[in-house]
Every structure is written in structure tokens, then in C-alpha cells.
SETORZA-968591 format. One record per atom (N, C-alpha, C, O): residue number from 0; atom name; residue in three letters; y, z, x. Coordinates in steps of 0.001 Angstrom, whole numbers, always signed. Example, Ala and Ser with C-alpha at 12.3 -4.5 7.8 and 13.67 -1.06 7.14 Angstrom:
% SETORZA-968591
PT    n  atom  res       yy       zz       xx
PT    0     N  ALA    -5690    +7800   +13190
PT    0    CA  ALA    -4500    +7800   +12300
PT    0     C  ALA    -3300    +7800   +13200
PT    0     O  ALA    -3319    +8465   +14236
PT    1     N  SER    -2250    +7080   +12850
PT    1    CA  SER    -1060    +7140   +13670
PT    1     C  SER      +30    +7870   +12900
PT    1     O  SER    +1138    +8039   +13409
END
This chain:
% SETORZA-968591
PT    n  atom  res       yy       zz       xx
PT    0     N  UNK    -1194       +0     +840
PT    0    CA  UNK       +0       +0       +0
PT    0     C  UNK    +1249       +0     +878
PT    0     O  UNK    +1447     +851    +1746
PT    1     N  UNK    +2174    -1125     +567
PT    1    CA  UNK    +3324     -963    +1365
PT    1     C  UNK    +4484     +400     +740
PT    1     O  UNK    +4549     +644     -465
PT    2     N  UNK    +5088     +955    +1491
PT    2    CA  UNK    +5714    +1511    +1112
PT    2     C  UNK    +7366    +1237    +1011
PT    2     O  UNK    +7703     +195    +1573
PT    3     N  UNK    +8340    +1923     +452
PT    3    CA  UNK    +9394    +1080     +457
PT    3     C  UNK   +10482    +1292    +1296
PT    3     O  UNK   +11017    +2401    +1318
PT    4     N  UNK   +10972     +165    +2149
PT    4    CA  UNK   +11331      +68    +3269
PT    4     C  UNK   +12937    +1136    +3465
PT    4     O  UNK   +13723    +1064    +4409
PT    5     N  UNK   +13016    +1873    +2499
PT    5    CA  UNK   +14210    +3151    +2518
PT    5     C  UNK   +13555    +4359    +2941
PT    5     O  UNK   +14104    +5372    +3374
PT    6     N  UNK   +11865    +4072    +2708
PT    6    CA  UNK   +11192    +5207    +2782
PT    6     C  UNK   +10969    +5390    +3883
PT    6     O  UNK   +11002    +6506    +4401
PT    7     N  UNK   +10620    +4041    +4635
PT    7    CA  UNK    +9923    +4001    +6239
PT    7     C  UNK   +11020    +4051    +7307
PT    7     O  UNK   +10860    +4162    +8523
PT    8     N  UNK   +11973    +3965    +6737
PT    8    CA  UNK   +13594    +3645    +7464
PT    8     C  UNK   +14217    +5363    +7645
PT    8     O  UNK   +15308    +5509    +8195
PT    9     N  UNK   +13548    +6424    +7213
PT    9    CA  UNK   +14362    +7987    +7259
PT    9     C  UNK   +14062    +8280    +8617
PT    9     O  UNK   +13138    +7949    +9359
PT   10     N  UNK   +15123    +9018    +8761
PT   10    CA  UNK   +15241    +9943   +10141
PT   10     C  UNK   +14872   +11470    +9351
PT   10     O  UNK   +15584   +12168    +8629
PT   11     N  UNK   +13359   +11669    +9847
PT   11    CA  UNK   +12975   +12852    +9248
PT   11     C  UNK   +13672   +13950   +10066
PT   11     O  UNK   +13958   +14836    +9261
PT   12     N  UNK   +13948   +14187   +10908
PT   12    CA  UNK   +14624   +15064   +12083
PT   12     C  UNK   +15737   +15488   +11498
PT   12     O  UNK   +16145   +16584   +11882
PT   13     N  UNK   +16495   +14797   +10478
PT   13    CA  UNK   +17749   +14617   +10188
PT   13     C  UNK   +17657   +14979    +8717
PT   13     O  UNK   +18472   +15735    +8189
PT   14     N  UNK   +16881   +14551    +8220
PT   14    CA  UNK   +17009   +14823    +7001
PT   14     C  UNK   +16231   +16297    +6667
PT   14     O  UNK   +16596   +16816    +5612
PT   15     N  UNK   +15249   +16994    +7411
PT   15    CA  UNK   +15390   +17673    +7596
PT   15     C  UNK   +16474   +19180    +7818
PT   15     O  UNK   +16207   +20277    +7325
PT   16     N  UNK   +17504   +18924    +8533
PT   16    CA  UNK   +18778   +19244    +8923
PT   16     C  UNK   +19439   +19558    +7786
PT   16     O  UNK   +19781   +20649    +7331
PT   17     N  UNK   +19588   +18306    +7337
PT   17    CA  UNK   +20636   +17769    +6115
PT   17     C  UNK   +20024   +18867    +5195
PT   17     O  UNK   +20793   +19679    +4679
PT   18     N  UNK   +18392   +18956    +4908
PT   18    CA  UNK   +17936   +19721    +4184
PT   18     C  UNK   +18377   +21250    +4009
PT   18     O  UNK   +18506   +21836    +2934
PT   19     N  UNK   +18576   +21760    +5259
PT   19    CA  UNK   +18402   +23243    +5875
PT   19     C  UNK   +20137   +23642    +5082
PT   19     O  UNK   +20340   +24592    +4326
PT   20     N  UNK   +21283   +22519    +5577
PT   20    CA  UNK   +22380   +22789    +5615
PT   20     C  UNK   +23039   +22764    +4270
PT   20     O  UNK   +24183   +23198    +4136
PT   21     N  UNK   +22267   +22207    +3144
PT   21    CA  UNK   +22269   +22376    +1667
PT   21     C  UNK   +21644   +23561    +1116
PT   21     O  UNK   +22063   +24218     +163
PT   22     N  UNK   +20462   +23801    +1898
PT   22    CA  UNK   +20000   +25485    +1178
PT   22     C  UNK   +21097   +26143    +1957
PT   22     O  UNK   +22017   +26054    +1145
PT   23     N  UNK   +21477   +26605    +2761
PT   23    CA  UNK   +22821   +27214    +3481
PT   23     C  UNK   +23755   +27508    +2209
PT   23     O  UNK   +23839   +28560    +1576
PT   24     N  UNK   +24581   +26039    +1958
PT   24    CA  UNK   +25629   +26364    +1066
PT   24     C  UNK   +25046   +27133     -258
PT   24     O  UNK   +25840   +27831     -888
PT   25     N  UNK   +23738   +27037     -687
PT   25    CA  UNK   +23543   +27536    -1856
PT   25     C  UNK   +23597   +28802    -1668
PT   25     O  UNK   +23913   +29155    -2804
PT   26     N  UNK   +23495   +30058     -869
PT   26    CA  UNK   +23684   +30882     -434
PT   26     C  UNK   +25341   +31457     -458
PT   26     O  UNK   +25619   +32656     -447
PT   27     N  UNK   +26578   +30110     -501
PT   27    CA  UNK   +27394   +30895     -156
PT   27     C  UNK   +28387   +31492    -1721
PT   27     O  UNK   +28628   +30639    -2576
PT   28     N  UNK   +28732   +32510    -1877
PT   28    CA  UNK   +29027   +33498    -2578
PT   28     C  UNK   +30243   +33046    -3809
PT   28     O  UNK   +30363   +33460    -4962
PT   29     N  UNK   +31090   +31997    -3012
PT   29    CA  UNK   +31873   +31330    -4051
PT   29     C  UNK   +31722   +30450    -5013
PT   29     O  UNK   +32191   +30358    -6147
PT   30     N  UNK   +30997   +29817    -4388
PT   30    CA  UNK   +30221   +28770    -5413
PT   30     C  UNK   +29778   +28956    -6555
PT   30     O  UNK   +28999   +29811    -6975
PT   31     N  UNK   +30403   +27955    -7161
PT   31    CA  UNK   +30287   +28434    -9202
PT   31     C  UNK   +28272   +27661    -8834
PT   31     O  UNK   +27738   +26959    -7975
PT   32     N  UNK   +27859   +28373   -10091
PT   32    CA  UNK   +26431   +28208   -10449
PT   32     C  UNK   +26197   +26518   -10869
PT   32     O  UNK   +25132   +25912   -10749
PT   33     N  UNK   +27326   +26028   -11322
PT   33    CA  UNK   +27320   +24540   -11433
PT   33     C  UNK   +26926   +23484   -10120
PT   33     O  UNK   +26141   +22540   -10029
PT   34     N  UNK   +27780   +24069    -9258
PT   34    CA  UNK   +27341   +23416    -8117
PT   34     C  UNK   +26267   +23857    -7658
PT   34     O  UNK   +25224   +23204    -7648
PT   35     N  UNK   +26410   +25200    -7154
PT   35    CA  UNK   +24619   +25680    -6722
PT   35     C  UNK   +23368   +24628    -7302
PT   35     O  UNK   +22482   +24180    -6574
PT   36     N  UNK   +23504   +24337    -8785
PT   36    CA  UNK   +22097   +23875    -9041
PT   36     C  UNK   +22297   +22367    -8645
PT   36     O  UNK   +21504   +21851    -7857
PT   37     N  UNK   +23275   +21699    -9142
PT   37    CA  UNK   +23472   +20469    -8123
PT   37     C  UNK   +23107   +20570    -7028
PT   37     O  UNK   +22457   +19553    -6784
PT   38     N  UNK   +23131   +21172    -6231
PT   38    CA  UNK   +22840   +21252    -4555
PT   38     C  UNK   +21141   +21367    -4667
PT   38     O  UNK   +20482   +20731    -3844
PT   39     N  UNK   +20565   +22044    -5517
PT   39    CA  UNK   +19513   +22405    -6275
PT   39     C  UNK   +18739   +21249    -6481
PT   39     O  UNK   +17552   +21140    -6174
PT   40     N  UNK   +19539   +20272    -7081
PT   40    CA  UNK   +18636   +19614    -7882
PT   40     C  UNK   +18469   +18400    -6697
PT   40     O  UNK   +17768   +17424    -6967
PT   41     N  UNK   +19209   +18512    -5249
PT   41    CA  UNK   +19457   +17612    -4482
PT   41     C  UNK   +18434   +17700    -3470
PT   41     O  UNK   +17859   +16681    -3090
PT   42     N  UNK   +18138   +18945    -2962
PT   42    CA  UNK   +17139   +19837    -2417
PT   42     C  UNK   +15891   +19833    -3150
PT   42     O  UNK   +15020   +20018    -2300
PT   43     N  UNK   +15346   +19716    -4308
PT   43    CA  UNK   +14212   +19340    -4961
PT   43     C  UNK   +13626   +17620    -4839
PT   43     O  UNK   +12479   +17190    -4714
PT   44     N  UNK   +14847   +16958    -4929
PT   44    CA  UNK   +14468   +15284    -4401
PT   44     C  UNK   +14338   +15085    -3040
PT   44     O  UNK   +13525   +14208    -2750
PT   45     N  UNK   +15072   +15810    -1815
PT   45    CA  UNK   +14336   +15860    -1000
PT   45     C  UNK   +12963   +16576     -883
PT   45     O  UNK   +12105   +15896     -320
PT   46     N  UNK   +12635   +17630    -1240
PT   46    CA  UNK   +11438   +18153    -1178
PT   46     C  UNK   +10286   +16975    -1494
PT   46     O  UNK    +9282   +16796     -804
PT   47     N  UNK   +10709   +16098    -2870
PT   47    CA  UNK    +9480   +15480    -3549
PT   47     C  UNK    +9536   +13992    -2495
PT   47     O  UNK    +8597   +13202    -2592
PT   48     N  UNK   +10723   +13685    -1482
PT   48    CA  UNK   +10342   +12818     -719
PT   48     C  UNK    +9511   +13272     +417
PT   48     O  UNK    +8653   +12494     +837
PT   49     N  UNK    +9686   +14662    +1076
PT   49    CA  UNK    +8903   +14811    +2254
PT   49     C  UNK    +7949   +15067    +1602
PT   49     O  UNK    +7162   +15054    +2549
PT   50     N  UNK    +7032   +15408     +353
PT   50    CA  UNK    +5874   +15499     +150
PT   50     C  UNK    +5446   +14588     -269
PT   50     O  UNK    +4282   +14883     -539
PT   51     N  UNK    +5698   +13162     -638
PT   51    CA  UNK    +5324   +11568     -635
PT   51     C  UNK    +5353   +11188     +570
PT   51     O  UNK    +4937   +10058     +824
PT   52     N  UNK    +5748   +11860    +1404
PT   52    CA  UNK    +5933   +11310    +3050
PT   52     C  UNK    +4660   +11603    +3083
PT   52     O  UNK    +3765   +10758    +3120
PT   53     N  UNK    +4422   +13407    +3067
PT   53    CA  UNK    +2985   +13776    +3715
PT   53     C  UNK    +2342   +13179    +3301
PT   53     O  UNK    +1846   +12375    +4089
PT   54     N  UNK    +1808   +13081    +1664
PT   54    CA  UNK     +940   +12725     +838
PT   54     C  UNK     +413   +11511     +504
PT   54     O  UNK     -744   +11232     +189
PT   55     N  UNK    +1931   +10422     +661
PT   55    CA  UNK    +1029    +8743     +323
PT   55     C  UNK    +1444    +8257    +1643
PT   55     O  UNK     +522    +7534    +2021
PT   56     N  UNK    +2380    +8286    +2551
PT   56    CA  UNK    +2535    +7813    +3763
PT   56     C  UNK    +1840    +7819    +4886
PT   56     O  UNK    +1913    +7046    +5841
PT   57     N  UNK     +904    +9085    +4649
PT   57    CA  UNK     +347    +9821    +5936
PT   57     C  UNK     +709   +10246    +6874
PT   57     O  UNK      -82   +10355    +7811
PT   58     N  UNK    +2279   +10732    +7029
PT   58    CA  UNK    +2897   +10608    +8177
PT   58     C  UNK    +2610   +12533    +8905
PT   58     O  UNK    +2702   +12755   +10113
PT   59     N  UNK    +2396   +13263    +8233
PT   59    CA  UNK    +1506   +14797    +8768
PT   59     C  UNK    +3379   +15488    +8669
PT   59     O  UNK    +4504   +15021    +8845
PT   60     N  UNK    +2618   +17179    +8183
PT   60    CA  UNK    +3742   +17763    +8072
PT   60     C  UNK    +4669   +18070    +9607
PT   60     O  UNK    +5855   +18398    +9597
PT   61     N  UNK    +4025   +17923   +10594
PT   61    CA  UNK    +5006   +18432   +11932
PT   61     C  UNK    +5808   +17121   +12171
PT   61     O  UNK    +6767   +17133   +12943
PT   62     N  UNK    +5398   +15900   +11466
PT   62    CA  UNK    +6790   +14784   +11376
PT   62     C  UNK    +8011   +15161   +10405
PT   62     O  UNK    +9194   +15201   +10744
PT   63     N  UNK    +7246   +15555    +8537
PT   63    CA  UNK    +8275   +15358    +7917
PT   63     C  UNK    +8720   +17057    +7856
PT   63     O  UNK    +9619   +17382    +7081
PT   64     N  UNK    +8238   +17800    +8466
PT   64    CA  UNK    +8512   +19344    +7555
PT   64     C  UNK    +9005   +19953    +9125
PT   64     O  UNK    +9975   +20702    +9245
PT   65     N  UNK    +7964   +19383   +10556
PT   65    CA  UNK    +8327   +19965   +11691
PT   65     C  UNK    +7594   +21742   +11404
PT   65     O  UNK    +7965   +22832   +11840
PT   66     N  UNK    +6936   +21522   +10882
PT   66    CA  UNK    +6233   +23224   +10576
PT   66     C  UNK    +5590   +23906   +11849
PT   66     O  UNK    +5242   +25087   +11814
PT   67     N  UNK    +5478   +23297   +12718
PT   67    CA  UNK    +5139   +24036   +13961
PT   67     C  UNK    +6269   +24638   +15163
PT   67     O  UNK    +6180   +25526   +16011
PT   68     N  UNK    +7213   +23809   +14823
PT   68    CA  UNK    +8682   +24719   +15455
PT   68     C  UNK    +9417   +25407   +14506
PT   68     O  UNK   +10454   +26005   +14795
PT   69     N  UNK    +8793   +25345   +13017
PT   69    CA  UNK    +9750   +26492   +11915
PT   69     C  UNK    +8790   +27663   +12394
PT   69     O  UNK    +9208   +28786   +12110
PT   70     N  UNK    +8044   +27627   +12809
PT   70    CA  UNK    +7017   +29084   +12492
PT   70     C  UNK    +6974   +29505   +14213
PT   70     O  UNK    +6066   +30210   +14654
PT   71     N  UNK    +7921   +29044   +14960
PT   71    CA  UNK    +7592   +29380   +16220
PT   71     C  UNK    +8787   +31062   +16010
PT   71     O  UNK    +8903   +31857   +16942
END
């Protein structure tokens, strides 16, 4: 199955990042609950891409998740 060429084209390293630095803001204290879940709901579509990464791509979680330097 080909996959689609936006999919094979991510900088997981990065989007990763991008990931970390959106749960961050949801954390910060001013933020009306409107935005929080926006940020929310932005952070859940990444989630369901790195787990189509793992899952139909084959690409293994220490590419898309890096789980062996989160747990170091």
C-alpha cells in the first residue's frame, strides 16, 4: 500500500517537538479552556498520525515517538 506522500514527507524529530511544545502551552494558566481544547484537539491528530506511522507505515516507535530517549 502506498502511503500518502505528506505522510512519508514528515520530519518525525520535529514534529515530535512541535508535539511536546503544544502540550506545554496547555499547561499554561491563562489560557481560556477554549483554546486549551483546540490545542487539544491538535495534539490528538497528531497522536492518530504517529500511530498510523507505527501501525500502517511500519516505521517503529523510536522513529515516530523516539521512546527510548523519552524514558532515558
Amino acid at each position: 500500500m502506498e502511503h500518502p506522500e505528506f505522510l512519508q514527507k514528515i520530519d518525525w524529530k520535529l514534529l515530535r517537538e512541535q508535539k511536546q511544545h503544544l502540550l506545554t502551552m496547555t499547561k499554561v494558566q491563562w489560557l481560556n479552556n477554549s483554546f486549551k481544547d483546540s490545542l487539544n484537539g491538535v495534539i490528538h491528530l497528531i497522536d492518530a498520525i504517529q500511530d498510523y506511522a507505527c501501525e500502517e507505515m511500519k516505521l517503529g516507535d523510536k522513529v515516530v515517538f523516539n521512546l527510548e530517549e523519552d524514558n532515558k
